[in-house]
Legacy VTK file of the C-alpha trace (Angstrom):
# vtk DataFile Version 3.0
C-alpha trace
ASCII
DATASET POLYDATA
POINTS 174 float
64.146 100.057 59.582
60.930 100.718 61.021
59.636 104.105 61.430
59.761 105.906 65.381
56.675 107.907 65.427
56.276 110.831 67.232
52.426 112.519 68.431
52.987 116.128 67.562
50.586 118.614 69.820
50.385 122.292 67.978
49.865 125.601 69.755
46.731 123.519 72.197
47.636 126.523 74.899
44.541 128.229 77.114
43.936 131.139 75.158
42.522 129.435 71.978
39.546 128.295 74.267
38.708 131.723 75.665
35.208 132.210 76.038
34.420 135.122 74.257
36.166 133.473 70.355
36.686 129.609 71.911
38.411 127.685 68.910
35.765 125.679 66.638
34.238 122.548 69.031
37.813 122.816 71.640
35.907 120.432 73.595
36.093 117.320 71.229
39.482 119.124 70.329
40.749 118.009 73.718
38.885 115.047 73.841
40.595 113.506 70.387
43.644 114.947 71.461
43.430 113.588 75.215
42.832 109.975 73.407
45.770 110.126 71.260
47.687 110.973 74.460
46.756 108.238 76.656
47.340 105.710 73.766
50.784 107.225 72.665
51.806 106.665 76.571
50.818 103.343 76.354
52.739 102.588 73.318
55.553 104.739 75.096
55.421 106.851 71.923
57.223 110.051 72.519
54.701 113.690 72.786
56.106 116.608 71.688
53.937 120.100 72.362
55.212 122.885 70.505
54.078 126.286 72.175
53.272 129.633 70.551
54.781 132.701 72.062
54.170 136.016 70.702
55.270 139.511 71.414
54.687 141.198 75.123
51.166 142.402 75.356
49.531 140.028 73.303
47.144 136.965 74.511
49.767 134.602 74.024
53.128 136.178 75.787
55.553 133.579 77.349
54.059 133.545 80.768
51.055 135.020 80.749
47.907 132.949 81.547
46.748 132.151 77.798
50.363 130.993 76.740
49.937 127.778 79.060
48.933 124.336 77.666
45.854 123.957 78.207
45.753 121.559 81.455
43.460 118.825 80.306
46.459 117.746 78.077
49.442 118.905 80.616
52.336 117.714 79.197
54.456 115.209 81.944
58.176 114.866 82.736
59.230 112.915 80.481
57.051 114.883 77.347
59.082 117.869 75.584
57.881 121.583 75.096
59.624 123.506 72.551
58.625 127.202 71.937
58.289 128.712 68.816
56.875 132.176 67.359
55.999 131.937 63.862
53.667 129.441 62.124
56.361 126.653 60.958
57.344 124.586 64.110
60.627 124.102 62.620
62.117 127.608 61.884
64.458 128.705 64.562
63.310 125.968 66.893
64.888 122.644 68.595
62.583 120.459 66.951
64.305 118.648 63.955
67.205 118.245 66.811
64.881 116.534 69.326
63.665 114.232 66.151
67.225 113.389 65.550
67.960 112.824 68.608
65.558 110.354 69.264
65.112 108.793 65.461
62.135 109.752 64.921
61.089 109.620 61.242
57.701 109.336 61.366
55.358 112.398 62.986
51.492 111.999 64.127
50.080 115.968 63.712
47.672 117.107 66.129
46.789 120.897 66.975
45.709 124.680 66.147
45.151 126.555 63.529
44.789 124.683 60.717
45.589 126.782 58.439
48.297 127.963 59.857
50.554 126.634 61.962
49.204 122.860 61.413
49.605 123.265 57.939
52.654 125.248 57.781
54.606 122.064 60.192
53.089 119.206 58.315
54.552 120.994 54.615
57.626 121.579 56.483
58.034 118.390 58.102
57.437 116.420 54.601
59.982 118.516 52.872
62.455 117.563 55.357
61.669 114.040 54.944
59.574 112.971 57.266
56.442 110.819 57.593
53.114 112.776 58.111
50.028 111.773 59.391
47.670 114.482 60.110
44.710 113.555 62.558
41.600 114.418 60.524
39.842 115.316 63.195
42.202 116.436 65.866
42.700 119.986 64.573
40.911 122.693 64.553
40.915 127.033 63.811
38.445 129.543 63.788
35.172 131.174 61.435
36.595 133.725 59.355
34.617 136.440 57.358
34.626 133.527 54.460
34.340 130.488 55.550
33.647 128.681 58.171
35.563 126.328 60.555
34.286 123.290 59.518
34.702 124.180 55.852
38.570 125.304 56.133
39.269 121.752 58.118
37.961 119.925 55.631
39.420 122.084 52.782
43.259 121.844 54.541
42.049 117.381 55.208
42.064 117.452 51.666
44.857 119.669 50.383
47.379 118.440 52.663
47.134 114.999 51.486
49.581 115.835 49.542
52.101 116.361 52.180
50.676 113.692 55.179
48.289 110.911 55.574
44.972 111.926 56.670
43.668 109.606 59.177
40.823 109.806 61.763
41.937 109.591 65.250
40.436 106.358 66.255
42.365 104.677 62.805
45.894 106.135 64.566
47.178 103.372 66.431
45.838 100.818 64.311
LINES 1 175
174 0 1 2 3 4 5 6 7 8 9 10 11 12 13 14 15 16 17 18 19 20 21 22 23 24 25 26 27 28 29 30 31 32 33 34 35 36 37 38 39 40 41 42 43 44 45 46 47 48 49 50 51 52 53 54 55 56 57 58 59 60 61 62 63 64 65 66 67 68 69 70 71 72 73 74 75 76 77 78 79 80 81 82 83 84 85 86 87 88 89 90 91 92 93 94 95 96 97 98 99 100 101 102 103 104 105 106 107 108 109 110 111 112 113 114 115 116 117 118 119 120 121 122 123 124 125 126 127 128 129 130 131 132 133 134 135 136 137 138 139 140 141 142 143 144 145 146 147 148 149 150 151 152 153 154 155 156 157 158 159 160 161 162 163 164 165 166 167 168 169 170 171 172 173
């Protein structure tokens, strides 16, 4: 059996580009991420954008303006959303049920924070037996008080290849 893939899209929603703490280079964020898109339709690959929602009163509350996807990589009919609110995509979500559903045993990770929530689903998603392949370059987080973006992206490329292949985005769909 051959594996389904899936192109996994993490927490990409409005607010992590706000002006005033914009997450580290969004704009080639989008761009990679765009690019896996349009070549995951064309291989009629399923997308699946998991959405952060958080408590009322906070930037990203279901419904407010910063919980949307961000619209340069709108989800379309036939793509699924599935809401979660803590880092692991899987806890108390539909996700491994959607992956069930449609085979999939195989899961191309894409998203924000890297630290976080990106590496949080890609542990997860290995130790339920799945296929990872994180997108080098198509995730990204923030500057903390220790290190900077850059350095924790390249410090979670490397530790997580434990869990996932670590693959540049142009090297995906090869």
């Amino acid at each position: 059996m051959t594996n389904k893939k899936a192109l996994i899209i993490i927490d990409v929603q409005l607010e992590m580009f706000n002006e005033s703490n914009p997450v580290f280079q969004g704009d080639l964020l989008l761009e990679k991420i765009n690019n896996l898109i349009s070549r995951a339709r064309g291989l009629e690959m399923p997308i699946i954008y998991i959405q952060h929602s958080e408590r009322p009163g906070t930037p990203l509350e279901k419904g407010k303006p910063g919980w949307v996807i961000h619209p340069s990589v709108k989800p379309e009919a036939n793509d699924t959303v599935i809401e979660k609110t803590t880092p692991d995509s899987f806890y108390n979500t539909r996700l491994k049920e959607e992956l069930d559903l449609r085979g999939i045993t195989e899961l191309i990770m894409t998203g924000i924070q890297s630290e976080v929530c990106v590496d949080t689903t890609c542990r997860r998603a290995f130790s339920q037996g799945y296929k990872v392949t994180l997108v080098s370059d198509a995730h990204s987080t923030w500057n903390t008080n220790h290190l900077s973006a850059e350095q924790i992206i390249n410090h979670h490329n490397n530790v997580l290849k434990w869990f996932a292949e670590v693959v540049e985005s142009e090297k995906i769909f090869k």
